[in-house]
C-alpha positions in Angstrom: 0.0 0.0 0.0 1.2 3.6 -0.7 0.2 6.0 2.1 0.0 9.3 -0.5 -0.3 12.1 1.4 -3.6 12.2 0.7 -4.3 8.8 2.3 -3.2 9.9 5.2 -4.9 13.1 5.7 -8.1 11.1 4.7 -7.2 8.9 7.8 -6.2 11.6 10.2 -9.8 13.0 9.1 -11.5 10.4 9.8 -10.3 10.1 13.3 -11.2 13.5 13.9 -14.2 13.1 12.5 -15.2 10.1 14.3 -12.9 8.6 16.8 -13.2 10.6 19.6 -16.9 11.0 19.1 -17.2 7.0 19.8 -14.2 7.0 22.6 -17.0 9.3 23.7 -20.3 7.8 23.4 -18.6 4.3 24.5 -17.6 5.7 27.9 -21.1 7.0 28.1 -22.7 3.7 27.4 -20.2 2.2 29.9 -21.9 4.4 32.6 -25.4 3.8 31.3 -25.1 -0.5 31.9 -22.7 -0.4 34.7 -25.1 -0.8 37.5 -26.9 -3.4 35.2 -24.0 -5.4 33.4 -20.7 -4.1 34.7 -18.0 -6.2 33.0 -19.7 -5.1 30.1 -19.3 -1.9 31.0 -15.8 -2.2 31.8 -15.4 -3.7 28.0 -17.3 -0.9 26.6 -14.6 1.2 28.4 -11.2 -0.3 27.0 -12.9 0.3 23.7 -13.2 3.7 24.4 -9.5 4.1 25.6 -8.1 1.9 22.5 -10.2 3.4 19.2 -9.1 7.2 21.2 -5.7 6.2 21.0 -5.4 4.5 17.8 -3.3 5.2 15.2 -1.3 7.4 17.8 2.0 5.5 17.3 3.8 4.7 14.1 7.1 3.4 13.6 9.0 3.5 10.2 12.0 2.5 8.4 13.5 5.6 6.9 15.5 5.5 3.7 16.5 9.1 3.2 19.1 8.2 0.1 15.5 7.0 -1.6 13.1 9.1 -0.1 11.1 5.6 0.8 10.1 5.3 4.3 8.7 1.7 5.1 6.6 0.7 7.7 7.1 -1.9 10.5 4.3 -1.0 12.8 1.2 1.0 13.8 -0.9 0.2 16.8 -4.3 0.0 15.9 -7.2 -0.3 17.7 -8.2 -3.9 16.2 -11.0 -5.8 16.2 -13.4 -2.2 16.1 -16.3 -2.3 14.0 -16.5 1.4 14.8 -12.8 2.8 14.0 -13.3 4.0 10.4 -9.5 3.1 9.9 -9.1 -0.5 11.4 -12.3 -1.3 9.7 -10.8 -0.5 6.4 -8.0 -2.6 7.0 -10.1 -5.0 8.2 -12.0 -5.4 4.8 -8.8 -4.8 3.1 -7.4 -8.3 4.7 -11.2 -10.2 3.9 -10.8 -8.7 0.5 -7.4 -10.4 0.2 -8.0 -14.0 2.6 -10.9 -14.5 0.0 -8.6 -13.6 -3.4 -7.2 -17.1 -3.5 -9.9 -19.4 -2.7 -12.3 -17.6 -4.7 -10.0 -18.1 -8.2 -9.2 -21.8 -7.0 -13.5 -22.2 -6.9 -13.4 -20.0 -10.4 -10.6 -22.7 -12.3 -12.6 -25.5 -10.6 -15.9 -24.3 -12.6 -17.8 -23.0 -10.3 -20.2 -19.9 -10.9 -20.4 -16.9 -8.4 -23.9 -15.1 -7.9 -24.5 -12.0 -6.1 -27.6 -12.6 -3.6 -29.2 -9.6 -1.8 -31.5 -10.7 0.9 -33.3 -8.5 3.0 -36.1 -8.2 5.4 -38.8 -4.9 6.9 -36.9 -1.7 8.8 -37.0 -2.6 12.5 -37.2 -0.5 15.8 -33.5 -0.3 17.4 -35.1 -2.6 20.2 -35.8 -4.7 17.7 -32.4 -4.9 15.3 -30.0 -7.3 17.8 -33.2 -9.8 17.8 -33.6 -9.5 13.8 -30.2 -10.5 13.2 -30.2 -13.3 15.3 -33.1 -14.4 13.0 -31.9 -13.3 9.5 -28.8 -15.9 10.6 -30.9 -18.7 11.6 -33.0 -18.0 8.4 -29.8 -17.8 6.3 -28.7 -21.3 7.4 -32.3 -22.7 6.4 -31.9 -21.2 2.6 -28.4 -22.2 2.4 -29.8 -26.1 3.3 -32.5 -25.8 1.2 -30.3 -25.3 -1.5 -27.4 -27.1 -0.7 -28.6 -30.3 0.4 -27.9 -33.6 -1.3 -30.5 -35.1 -3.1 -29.5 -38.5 -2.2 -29.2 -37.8 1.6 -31.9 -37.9 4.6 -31.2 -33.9 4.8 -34.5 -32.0 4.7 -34.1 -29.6 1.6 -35.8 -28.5 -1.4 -36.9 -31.1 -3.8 -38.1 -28.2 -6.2 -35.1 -26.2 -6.4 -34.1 -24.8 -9.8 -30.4 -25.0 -8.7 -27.6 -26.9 -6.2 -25.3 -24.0 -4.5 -22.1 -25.7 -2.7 -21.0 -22.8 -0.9 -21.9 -19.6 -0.1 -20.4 -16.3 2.0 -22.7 -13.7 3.6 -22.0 -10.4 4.8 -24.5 -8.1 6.6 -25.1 -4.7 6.4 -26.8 -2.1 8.2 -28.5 1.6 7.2 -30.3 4.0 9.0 -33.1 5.8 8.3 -33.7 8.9 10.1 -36.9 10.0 8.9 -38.5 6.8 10.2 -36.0 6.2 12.9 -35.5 2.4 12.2 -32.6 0.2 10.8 -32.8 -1.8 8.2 -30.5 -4.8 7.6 -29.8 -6.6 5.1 -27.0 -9.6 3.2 -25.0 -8.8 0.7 -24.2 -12.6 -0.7 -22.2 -14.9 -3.0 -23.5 -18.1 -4.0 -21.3 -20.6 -5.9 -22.9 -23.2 -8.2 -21.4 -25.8 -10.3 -24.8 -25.2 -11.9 -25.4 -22.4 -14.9 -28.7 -21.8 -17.0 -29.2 -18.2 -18.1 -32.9 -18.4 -18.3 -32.9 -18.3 -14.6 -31.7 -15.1 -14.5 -33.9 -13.0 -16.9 -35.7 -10.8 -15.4 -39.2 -10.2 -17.0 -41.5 -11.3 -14.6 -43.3 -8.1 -13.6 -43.8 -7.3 -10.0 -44.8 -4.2 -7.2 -44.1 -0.4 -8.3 -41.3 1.3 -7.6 -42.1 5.2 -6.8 -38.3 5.4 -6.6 -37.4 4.7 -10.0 -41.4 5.1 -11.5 -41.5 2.0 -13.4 -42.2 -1.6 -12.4 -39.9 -4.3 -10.4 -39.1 -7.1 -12.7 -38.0 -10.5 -11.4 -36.6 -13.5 -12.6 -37.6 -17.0 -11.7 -34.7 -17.4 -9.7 -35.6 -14.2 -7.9 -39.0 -15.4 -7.0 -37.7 -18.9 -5.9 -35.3 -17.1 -3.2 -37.9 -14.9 -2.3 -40.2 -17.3 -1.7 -37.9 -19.3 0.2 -36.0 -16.8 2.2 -39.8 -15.6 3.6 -41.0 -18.9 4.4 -37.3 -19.3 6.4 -37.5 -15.7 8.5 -41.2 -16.5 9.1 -40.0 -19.6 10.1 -43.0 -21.6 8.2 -42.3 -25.3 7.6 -41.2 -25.5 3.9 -43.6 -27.9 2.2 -44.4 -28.2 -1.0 -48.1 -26.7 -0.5 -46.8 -23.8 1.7 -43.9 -22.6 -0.8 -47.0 -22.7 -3.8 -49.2 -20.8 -1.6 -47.3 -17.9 -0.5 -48.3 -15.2 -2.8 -44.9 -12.8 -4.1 -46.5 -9.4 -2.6 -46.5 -11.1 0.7 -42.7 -12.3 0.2 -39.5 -9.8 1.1 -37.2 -8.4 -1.6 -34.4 -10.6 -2.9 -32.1 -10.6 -5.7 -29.4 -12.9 -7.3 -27.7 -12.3 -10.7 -24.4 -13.4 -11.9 -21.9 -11.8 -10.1 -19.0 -9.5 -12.3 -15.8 -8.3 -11.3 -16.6 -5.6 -8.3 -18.9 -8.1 -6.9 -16.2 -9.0 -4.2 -16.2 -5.5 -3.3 -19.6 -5.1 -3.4 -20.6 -7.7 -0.9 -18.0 -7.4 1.8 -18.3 -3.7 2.3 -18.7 -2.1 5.0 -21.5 -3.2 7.5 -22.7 0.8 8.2 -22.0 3.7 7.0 -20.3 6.3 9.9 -22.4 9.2 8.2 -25.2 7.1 9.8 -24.4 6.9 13.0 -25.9 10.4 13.4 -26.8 10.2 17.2 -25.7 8.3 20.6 -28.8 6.1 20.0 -28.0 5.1 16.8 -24.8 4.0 18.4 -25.7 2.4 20.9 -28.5 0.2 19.2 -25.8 -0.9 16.8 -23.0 -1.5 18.9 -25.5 -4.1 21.3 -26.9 -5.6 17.8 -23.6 -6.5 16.8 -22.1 -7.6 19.6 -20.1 -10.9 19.2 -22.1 -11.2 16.2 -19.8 -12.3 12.7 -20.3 -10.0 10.0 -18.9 -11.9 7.5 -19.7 -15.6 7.5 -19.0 -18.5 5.1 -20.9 -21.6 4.1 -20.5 -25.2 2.7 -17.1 -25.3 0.2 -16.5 -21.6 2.2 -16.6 -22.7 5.7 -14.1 -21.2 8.5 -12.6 -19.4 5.6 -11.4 -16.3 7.8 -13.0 -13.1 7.0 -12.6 -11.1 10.3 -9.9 -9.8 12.7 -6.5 -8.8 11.7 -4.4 -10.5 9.4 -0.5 -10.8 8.6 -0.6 -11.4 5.3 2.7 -11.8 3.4 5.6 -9.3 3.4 6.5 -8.2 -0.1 10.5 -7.6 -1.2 12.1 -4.4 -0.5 14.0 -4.4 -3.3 11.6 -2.8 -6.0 11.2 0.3 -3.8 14.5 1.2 -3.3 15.3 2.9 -6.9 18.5 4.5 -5.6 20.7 1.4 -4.6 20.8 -0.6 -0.8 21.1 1.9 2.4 20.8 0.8 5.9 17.5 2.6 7.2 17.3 5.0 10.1 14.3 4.1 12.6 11.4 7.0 13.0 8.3 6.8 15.6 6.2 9.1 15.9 2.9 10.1 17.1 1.6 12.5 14.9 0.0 11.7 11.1 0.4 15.4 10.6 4.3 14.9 11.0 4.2 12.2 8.4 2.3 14.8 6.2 4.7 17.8 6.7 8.2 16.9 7.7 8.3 13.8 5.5 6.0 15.5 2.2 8.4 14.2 0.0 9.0 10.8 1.0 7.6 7.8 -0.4 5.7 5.8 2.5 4.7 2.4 2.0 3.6 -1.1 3.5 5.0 -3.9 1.9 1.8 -6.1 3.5 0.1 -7.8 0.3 -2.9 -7.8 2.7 -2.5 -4.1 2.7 -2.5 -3.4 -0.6 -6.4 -4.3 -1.1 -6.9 -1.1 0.6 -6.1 0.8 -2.4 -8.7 -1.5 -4.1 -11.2 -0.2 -1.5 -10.6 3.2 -2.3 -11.1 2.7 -6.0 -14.9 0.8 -5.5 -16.0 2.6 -3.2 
């Protein structure tokens, strides 16, 4: 990754921006639950010390022969949903972790779909409980169309397709006119399976004021719907009760073939901070998520990691340094704006290939 000047006086913004207003609202949630759950509270309070503090030390290499300056560590916050910075890192190393598997899938023939799923705007008392039942509905669809046909496993007989594996990520906005959340999956299925009539969309459905013309589905489209509704309403999936449900009465889904920013587009981020518009909002997300995953995979994608910080391997020095071999002189400092001023000129990289995907990031989003 290059940190351009620019780069980092996007990050140093964003911690202004946003940083100290959680450090803020975290300690006051901490006092809010610690009569009721105190080592909660106490939790909520280390967050609060570590996303205020991160990105507060940095520690370079320094070529000044080459103008490069390198760096070998940065202590982060990790593990925040809430820090703007770690959480793009945090995608950037997802975005990377899945890179590999998801070409090995591509050589071995499988086809990638894009799958939104989603479900009514809730009440914040509401959203923690929702989740928990969009992911117990999730594992129902995924078995309905993933089970063997041979096997005792309850499925769909009448599915139009066989999925082996599948990654789900959730995200969350806000809407402050209505003062309710509304989350949603952003999906990829992966089929060994492909039939492009599936995927034509001409069946017509409900009005959209939005874009003043007419929804229009495919038969795939209809078939998730159908099934991701009977799963959330938790209705036993017969034959009879899939045929009966009527598609004004089922919740929006989509899946299409998935192109090349697909990756990007489903594991982005799970909210937007530009939402978070109020301590309420905060606090209603920060208990939904709680030790929830965001980012989850299924069947041929299982315990593939998705989440938490990741190493990632180190590329050579040698391409950056352009004007021949110098021993480097060590720099730590505290300050971003430092980085910015006293070092304008310099070159400042990480030579983390996990790290690179953050440029990627910046490019899709």
């Amino acid at each position: 990754m290059n940190f351009e000047n620019e780069v980092l006086e996007e990050m140093q913004r964003r911690k202004f921006n946003y940083n100290r207003k959680y450090a803020y609202w975290y300690r006051v949630m901490s006092e809010d639950l610690k009569n009721s759950l105190r080592a909660y509270s106490n939790r909520l309070k280390n967050r609060a010390d570590r996303i205020n503090s991160c990105l507060n030390l940095w520690q370079w290499d320094v070529y000044k022969k080459n103008k490069l300056m390198d760096l070998q560590r940065v202590n982060r916050c990790m593990n925040n949903r809430f820090c703007p910075n770690c959480r793009k890192w945090d995608l950037a190393g997802a975005i990377h972790n899945l890179k590999k598997p998801l070409n090995d899938l591509l050589l071995q023939g499988y086809y990638p779909y894009l799958v939104t799923l989603t479900v009514p705007n809730v009440p914040g008392e509401e959203l923690k409980r929702t989740i928990e039942r969009m992911n117990k509905a999730f594992r129902k669809l995924f078995g309905a169309y993933s089970y063997s046909l041979n096997s005792n496993t309850k499925g769909f007989n009448d599915r139009l397709m066989e999925f082996q594996g599948a990654l789900k990520v959730l995200e969350i906005t806000y809407n402050s006119k209505e003062d309710t959340y509304h989350p949603h999956f952003h999906c990829m299925f992966f089929s060994l399976e492909y039939d492009e009539s599936l995927f034509i969309k001409d069946i017509p459905g409900e009005w959209s004021n939005k874009r003043q013309s007419y929804n229009f589905y495919s038969v795939m489209d209809i078939q998730m719907m159908k099934l991701w509704t009977i799963a959330y309403k938790e209705i036993r999936l017969t034959i009879d009760n899939y045929n009966k449900l009527e598609l004004q009465d089922c919740y929006m889904c989509d899946i299409r073939e998935m192109d090349s920013s697909g990756i990007v587009e489903v594991l982005k981020y799970t909210f937007k901070d530009t939402d978070i518009v109020s301590y309420d909002v905060f606090k209603n997300l920060v208990l939904a998520l709680d030790k929830k995953r965001i980012r989850q995979g299924y069947g041929i994608l299982y315990n593939l990691k998705l989440e938490g910080d990741i190493d990632g391997e180190v590329l050579s020095l040698d391409e950056y340094l352009t004007d021949g071999i110098e021993d480097p002189e060590n720099l730590i400092t505290r300050e971003i704006n430092q980085l910015i001023t006293d070092y304008k000129d310099y070159r400042k990289i990480s030579r983390r290939k996990a790290d690179t995907e953050i440029e990627l990031i910046d490019l899709c989003k």
